[in-house]
N, C-alpha and C positions, 0 to 999 in steps of 0.2 A: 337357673338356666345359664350356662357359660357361655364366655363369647371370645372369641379368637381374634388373638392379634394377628393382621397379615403382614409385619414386618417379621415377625420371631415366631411367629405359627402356635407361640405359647397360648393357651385358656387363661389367659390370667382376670377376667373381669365375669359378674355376673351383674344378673337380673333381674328382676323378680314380675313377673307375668300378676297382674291383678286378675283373681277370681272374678266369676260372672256378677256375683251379686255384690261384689266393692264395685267395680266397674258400673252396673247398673246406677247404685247410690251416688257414683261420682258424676254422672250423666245427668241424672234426679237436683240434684244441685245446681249444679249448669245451666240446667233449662230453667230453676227458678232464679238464677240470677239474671237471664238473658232481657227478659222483657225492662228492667233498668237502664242493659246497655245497651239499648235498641231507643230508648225513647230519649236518653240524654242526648240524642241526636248527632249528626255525621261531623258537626265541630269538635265536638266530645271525642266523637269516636278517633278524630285524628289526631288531636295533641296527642290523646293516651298511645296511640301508637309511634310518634313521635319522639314521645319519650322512653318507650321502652328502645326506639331503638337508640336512643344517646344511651342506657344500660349498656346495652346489648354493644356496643361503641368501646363504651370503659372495662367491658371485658372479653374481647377483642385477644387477647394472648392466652387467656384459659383458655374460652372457643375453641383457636386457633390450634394448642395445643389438643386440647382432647377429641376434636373433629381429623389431625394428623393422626394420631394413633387409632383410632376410628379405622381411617381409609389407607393410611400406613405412605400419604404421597403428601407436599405442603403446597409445590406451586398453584396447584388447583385450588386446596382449601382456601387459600388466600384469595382467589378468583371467585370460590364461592361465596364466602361471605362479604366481599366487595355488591358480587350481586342481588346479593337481600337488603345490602343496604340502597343498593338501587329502585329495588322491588319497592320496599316501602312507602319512600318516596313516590316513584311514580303512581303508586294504585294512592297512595291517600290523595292526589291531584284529581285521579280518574275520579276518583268516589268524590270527590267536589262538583265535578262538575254535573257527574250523576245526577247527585240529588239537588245540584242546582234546576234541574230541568224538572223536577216534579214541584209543584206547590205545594200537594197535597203529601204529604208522607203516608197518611193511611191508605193510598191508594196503592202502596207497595207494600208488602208484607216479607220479612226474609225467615228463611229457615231457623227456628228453634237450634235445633242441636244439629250441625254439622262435621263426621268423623271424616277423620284423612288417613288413611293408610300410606305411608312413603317408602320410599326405595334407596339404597345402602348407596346410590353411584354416585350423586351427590346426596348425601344426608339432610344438610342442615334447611339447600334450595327446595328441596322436594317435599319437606316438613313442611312449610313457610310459599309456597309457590299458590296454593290453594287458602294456605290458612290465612293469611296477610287479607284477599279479598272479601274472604268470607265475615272475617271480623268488622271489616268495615262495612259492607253489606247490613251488619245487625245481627248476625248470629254469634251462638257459643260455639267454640269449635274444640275437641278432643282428637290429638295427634295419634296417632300408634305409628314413629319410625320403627325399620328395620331393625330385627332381632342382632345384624349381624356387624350393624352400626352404631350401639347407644350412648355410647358414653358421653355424648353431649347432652342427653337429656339433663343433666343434672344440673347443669350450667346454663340451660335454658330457662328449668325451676328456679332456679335462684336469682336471675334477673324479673321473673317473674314475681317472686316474693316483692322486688323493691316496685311495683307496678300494681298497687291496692284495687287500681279500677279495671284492671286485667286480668290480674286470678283467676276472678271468678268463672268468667268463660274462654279463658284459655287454658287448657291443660294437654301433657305430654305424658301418655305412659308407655310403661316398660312392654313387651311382649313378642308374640310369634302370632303365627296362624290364628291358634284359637280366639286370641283376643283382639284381631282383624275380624274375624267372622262375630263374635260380640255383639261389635262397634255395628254392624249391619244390622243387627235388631234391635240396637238401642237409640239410633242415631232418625233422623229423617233426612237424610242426603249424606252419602260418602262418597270422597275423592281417592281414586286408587291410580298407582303408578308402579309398574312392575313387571313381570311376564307377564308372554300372555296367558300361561296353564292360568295364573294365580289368576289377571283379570277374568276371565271366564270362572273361575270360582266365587270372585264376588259380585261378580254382574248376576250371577244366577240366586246368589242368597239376597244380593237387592231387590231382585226382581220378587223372591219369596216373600220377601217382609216389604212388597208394594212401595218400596223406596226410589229415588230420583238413583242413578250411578253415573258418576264421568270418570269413566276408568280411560288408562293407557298404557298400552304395552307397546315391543320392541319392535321395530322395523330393520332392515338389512339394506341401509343408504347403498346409494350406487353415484358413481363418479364416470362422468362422461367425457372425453378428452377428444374435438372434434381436430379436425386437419388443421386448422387455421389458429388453435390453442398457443395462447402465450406459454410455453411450456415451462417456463421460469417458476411465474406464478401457477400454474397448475399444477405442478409437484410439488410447491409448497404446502398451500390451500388442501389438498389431498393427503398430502402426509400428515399434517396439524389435526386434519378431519378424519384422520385414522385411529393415530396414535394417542391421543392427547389425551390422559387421565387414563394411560396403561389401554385407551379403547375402551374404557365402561362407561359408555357413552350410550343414550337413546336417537342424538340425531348424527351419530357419525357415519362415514364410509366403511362398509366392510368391502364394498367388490370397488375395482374400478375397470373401467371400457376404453383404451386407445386407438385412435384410428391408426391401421397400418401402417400407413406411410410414415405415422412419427414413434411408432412404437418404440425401436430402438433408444431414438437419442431422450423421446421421457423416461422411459426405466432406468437410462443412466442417469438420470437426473434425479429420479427419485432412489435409485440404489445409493448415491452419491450422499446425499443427506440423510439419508436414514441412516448410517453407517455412523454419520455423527454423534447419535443419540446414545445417549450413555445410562445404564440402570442406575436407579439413588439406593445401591444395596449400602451404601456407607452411613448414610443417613438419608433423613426425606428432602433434605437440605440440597444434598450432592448429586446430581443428575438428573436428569431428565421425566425419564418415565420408572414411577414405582410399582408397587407390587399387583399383585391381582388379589381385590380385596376377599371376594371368594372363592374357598376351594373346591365347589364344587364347579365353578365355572371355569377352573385352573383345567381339571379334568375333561371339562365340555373343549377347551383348545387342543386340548392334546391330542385327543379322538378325532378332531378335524381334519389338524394337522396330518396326523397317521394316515388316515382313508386319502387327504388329496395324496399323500405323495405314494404311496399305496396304486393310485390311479396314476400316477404320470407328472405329478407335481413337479416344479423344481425349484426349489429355494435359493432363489439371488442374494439376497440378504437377514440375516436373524438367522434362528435356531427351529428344531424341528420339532420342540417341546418346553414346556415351562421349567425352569429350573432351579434349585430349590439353594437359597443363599441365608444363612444366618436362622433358618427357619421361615424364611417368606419366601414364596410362591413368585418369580418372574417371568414375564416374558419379553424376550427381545424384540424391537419391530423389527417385523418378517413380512418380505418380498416372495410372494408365488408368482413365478410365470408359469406358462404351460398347463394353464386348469381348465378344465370341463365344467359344463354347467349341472353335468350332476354329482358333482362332490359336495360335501355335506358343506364346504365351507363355502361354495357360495350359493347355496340354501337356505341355510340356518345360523339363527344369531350365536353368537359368540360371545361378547366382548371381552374381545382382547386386541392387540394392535396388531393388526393382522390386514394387511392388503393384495387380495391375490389382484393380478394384472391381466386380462384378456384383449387382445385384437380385433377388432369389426372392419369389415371392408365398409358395410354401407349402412346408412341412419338406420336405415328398418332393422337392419343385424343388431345395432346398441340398442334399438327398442326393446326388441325382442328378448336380450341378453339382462336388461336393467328389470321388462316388469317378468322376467320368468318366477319371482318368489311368488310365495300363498299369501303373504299381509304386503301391505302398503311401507314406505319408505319416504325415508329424507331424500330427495337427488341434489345433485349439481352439476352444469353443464358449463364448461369452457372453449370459449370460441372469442373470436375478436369480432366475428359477426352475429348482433344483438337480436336479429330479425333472424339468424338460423339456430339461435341458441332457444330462442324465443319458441319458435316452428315446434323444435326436439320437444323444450319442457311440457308443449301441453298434451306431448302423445305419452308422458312415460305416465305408469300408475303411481304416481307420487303423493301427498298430501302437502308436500311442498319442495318446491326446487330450487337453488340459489343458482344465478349465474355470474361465472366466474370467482366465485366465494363457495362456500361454503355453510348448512343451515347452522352447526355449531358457533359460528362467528355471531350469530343475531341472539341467540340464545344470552351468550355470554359476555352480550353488548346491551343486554335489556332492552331488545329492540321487538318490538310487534309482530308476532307470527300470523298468518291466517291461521283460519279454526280449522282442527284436525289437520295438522301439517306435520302428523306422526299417526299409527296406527291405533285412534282412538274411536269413542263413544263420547263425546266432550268437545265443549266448545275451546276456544282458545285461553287459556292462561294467562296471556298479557295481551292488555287492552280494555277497551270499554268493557266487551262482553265476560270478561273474567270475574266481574262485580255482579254484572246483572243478571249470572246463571243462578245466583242465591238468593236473588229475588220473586218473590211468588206475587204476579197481580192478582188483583180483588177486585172484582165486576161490581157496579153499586147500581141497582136499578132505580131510579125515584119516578112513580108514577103522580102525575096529578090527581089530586082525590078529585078532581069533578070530571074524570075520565072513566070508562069503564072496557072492558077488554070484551069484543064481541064471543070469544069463547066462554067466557064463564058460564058455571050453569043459572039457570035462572029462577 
């Protein structure tokens, strides 16, 4: 299977998808190494993870390298892998304290075999966002990232070779579709991240193969700009929450909402800065925002693009299609004023950097305007008053709202989300409960023998 560079559009890399039945036997292995790493207990379990990530540390510029060409952008990958090494950390704490609160360890039980399915937009976090807890928890877990992302699996392997007590139940393989759907009949609990066609495709084969599923798919954030908005910081905060990682983002802004009276002077403010922003076509080095890592999403902008201005669109700043440099796929951050709520762009997800701008006279108008999508979203609301910021966030359909920030800022702060504060089926990700969704209790009844149950028969 070939896989596409999105800086030079070239196929230059493949992949080799594992048959049902390798896959099976690699699962089969797994599960009998688990009950070792399960019982060497949660001390065990965190040096070893500990020190994979001092590997994973020392090779830090392969990574770094092959997760760039991967996603074809650098400032992010460096962001990314900054945050696994956060992640680490923080969940081996949580899992301390976890299992400091049981006496009894048999009185938890964690899943056998745990698959992850992950998503191309971040690679390396979305591999590891799931996996990191689950290993500590007590389970084996098998990766399957994105077909359209892999070339860091190799360099995950190899860190893993120097991590004798990890092997065993960690592994990463190569694949597509078919070997995500696999992973759902081999597995006993899979983590998915991705559209939503795809989650409704493995929520359904979980459901087949009577399995646990914490799937999550994309929401369409919305960005609230109330009268009394610091507007400095709210065109920042919103363009950062737009644009950042080219917009292939799960908790960014695609739409945003100004109150009339400031419309004007925020669109100059965010036309202003945005214009700043410079494509890294020279390298991943040099500018700003890189490429769009898929091309069939390059095509999902374009067709947006087309229909809003098709409708009446008008482009303040950027371009009105992706544009094709060296063989990669860009797009400019692009300013829509003058949009309707029924153009496809602010309907349906995108990612790309892309912020259409709309007007509201009054709260219920931005209510109304924020939850018109079909799935739930990231918001953020700005206001210098806390108690009307406050009022807003609990009327929009959100699963989480920042105010006067942004939810991408906590994401990539390693900070604590509430549970489902994106369009999921899944508790949250970081936190206590990110450990304890891998955990299965175990009811133990002790009856006194010189008691007797009045039902019994007699």
């Amino acid at each position: 299977m070939k896989v596409r560079n999105p800086r030079t559009g070239l196929y230059d890399y493949e992949i080799s998808p594992y048959s049902f039945d390798v896959l099976k036997r690699k699962v089969a292995s797994m599960r009998s190494a688990q009950p070792k790493w399960l019982s060497a207990g949660i001390d065990h379990r965190i040096h070893v993870l500990q020190k994979w990530k001092n590997i994973l540390e020392e090779n830090r510029a392969e990574l770094t390298e092959v997760l760039t060409l991967d996603t074809g952008r650098k400032l992010e990958t460096i962001a990314e892998i900054d945050f696994v090494f956060k992640l680490i950390d923080s969940s081996c704490e949580l899992a301390r304290r976890e299992f400091q609160n049981h006496h009894f360890e048999y009185q938890i039980e964690a899943f056998v075999s745990v698959g992850v399915i992950s998503t191309w937009h971040f690679p390396l976090v979305f591999a590891l966002i799931d996996t990191i807890p689950a290993l500590l928890a007590g389970s084996s877990v098998i990766v399957k990232p994105s077909e359209k992302t892999p070339r860091f699996i190799k360099v995950i392997e190899k860190t893993l070779s120097q991590v004798a007590a990890l092997a065993p139940v960690l592994h990463f393989v190569e694949g597509a579709e078919e070997t995500g759907n696999s992973l759902c009949k081999l597995t006993d609990l899979i983590c998915f991240k991705g559209t939503e066609l795809s989650a409704r495709k493995i929520y359904a084969l979980a459901a087949e193969n009577f399995i646990p599923a914490f799937v999550e798919y994309e929401g369409k954030g919305a960005g609230i700009v109330l009268e009394d908005a610091n507007l400095e910081r709210a065109s920042s905060a919103i363009l950062w929450g737009g644009v950042f990682n080219a917009g292939q983002t799960f908790e960014g802004i695609e739409r945003v909402f100004v109150h009339r009276n400031i419309h004007s002077q925020f669109l100059s403010r965010l036309v202003g800065k945005t214009n700043l922003l410079t494509l890294a076509i020279q390298n991943a080095s040099h500018g700003a925002i890189g490429p769009i890592i898929s091309e069939e999403h390059a095509l999902i902008i374009n067709e947006q693009l087309a229909d809003a201005i098709e409708k009446g669109a008008v482009i303040v700043a950027g371009s009105s299609k992706c544009i094709l440099q060296k063989g990669g796929l860009y797009c400019r951050p692009t300013i829509l004023t003058n949009v309707s709520m029924d153009m496809k762009i602010m309907q349906e997800k995108n990612f790309g950097p892309i912020l259409p701008v709309r007007s509201f006279l009054t709260e219920n108008d931005a209510i109304s305007f924020a939850n018109s999508v079909k799935t739930k979203y990231a918001g953020a609301v700005f206001s210098t008053n806390e108690n009307s910021a406050l009022n807003l966030a609990k009327k929009l359909n959100c699963n989480g709202v920042a105010i006067n920030d942004v939810l991408l800022s906590n994401v990539f702060n390693g900070r604590e989300l509430a549970p489902n504060f994106m369009s999921t089926i899944t508790d949250s990700r970081l936190g206590d409960i990110s450990i304890r969704k891998f955990l299965k209790q175990k009811s133990i009844l002790i009856s006194q023998e010189n008691t007797k149950n009045d039902y019994w028969y007699k």
